[in-house]
C-alpha positions as CSV (number, residue, x, y, z in Angstrom):
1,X,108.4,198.5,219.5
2,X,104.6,198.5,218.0
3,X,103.1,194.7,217.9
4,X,106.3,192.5,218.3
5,X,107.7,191.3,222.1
6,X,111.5,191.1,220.9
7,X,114.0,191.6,217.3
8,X,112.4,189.1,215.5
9,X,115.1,186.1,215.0
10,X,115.2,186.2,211.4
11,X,114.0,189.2,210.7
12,X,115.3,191.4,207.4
13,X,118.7,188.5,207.3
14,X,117.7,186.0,205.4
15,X,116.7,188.5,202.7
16,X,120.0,189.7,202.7
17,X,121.7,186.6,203.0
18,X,119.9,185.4,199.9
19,X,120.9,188.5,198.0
20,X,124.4,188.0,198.4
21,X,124.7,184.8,197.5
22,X,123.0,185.1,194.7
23,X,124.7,187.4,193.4
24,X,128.1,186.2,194.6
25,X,126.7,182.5,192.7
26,X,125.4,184.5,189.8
27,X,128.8,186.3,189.0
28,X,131.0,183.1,189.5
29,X,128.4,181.1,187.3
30,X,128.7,184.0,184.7
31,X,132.5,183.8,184.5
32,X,132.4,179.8,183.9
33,X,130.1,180.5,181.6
34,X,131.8,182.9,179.7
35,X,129.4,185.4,179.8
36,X,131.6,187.6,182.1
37,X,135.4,188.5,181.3
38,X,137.7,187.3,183.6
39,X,140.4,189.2,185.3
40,X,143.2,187.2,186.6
41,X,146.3,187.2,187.6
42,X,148.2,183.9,186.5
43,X,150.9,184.5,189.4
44,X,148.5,185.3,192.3
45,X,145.9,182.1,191.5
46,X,147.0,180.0,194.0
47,X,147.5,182.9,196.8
48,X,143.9,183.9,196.0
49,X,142.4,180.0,196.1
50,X,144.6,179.9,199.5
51,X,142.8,182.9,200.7
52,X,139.9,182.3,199.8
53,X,140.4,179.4,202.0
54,X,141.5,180.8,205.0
55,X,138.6,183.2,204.6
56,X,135.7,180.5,204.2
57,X,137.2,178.9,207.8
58,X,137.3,182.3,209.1
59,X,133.7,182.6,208.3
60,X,132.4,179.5,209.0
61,X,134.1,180.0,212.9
62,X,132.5,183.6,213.1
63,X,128.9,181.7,211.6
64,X,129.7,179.4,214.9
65,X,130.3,182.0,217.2
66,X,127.8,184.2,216.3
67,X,124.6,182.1,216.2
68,X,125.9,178.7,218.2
69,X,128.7,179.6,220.9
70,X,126.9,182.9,221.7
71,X,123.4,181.2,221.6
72,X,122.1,184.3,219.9
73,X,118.2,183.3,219.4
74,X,117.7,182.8,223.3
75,X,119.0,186.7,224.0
76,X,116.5,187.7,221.6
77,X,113.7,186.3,222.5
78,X,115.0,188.0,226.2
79,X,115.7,191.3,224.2
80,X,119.4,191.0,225.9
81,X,122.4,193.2,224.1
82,X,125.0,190.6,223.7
83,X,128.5,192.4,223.5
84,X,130.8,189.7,224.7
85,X,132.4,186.8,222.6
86,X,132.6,187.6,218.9
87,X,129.9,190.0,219.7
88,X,132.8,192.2,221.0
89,X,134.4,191.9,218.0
90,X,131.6,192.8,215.4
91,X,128.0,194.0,216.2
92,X,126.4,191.3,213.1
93,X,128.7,188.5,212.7
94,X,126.1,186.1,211.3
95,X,125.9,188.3,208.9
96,X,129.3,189.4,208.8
97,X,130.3,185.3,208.0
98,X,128.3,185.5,204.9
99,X,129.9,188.6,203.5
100,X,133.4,186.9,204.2
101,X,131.9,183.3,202.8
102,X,131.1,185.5,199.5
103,X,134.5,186.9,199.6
104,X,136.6,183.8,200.2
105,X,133.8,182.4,196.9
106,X,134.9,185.1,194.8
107,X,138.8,185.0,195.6
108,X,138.6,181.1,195.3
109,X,136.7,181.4,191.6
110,X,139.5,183.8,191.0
111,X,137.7,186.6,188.7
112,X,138.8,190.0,190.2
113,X,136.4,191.8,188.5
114,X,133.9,190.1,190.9
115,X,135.4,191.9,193.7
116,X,133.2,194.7,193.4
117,X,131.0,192.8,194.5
118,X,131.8,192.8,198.1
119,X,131.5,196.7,198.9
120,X,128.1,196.4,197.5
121,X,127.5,193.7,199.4
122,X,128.9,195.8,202.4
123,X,127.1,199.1,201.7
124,X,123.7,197.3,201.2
125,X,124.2,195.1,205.0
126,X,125.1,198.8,206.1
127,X,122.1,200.8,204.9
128,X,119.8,197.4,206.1
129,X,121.2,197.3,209.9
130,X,120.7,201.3,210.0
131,X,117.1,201.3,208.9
132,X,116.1,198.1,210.5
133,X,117.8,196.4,214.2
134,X,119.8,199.3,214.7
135,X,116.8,201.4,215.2
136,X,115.4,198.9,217.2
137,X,118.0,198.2,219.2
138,X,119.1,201.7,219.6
139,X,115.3,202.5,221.3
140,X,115.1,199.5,223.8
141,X,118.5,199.9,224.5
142,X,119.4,203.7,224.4
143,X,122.9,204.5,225.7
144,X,123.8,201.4,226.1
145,X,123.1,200.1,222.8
146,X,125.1,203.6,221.2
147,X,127.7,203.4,223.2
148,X,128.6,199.6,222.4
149,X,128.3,201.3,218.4
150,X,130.9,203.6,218.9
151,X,133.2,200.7,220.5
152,X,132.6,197.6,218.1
153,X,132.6,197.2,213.8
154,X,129.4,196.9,212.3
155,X,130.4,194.3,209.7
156,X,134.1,193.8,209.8
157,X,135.1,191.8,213.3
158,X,138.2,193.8,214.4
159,X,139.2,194.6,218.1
160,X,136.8,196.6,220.0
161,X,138.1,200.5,220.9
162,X,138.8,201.2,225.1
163,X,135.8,203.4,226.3
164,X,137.0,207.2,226.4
């Protein structure tokens, strides 16, 4: 655990958080602009504004959940694995909301070339949470920690698995 008491509350997030929405911002700006082509499909504009929608409420409630109804920062700060609530759902859901904000921005600007955008986003939150909390959590938490892995999403809040 070297110098630090707990996970620190913001740790390696905000850097990622920034990332993504920067480069979610930057390609929507870039379309308007012109500077990117736009691929669209006339007939799907509204079903894609309406889902992009549905998925900005979706993450603002998972946001809530994750970081208010949970009251996250106070389990840190205790080093306590939280596994109930949304927590059950999805292992980061703060950051989860932002990948699904980003999403929702890019279906809602309506340029589905900017949907490759969202595995990168997903592959780089991947490769951050396994070289940085996962670690972390996975050596003051041991078995615990794994086996709660092998039950609940990284990134994408679907229903847990039953234990085996």
């Amino acid at each position: 655990m070297g110098e630090r008491d707990h996970l620190p509350l913001f740790g390696v997030g905000p850097a990622y958080v920034a990332c993504i929405l920067l480069t979610t911002a930057a390609g929507i700006a870039a379309t308007r602009l012109g500077m990117l082509p736009r691929a669209s499909v006339l007939e799907l504009e509204l079903s894609l504004v309406v889902a992009g929608a549905i998925l900005a409420a979706l993450a603002v409630a998972v946001w809530v959940m994750g970081a208010v109804v949970s009251k996250i920062d106070a389990h840190v700060e205790r080093n306590e694995l939280v596994t109930t609530g949304v927590y059950a759902w999805v292992r980061n859901p703060i950051y989860s909301a932002f990948l699904i904000a980003c999403l929702g921005a890019i279906l809602v600007a309506g340029n589905l070339w900017l949907l490759v955008l969202t595995p990168i986003h997903w592959l780089a939150l991947t490769l951050l949470m396994r070289r940085t909390e996962e670690r972390w959590l996975a050596e003051l938490h041991g078995s615990t920690y794994l086996d709660y892995c092998r039950r609940v999403n990284r990134v994408v809040p679907w229903p847990p698995r039953r234990r085996a």
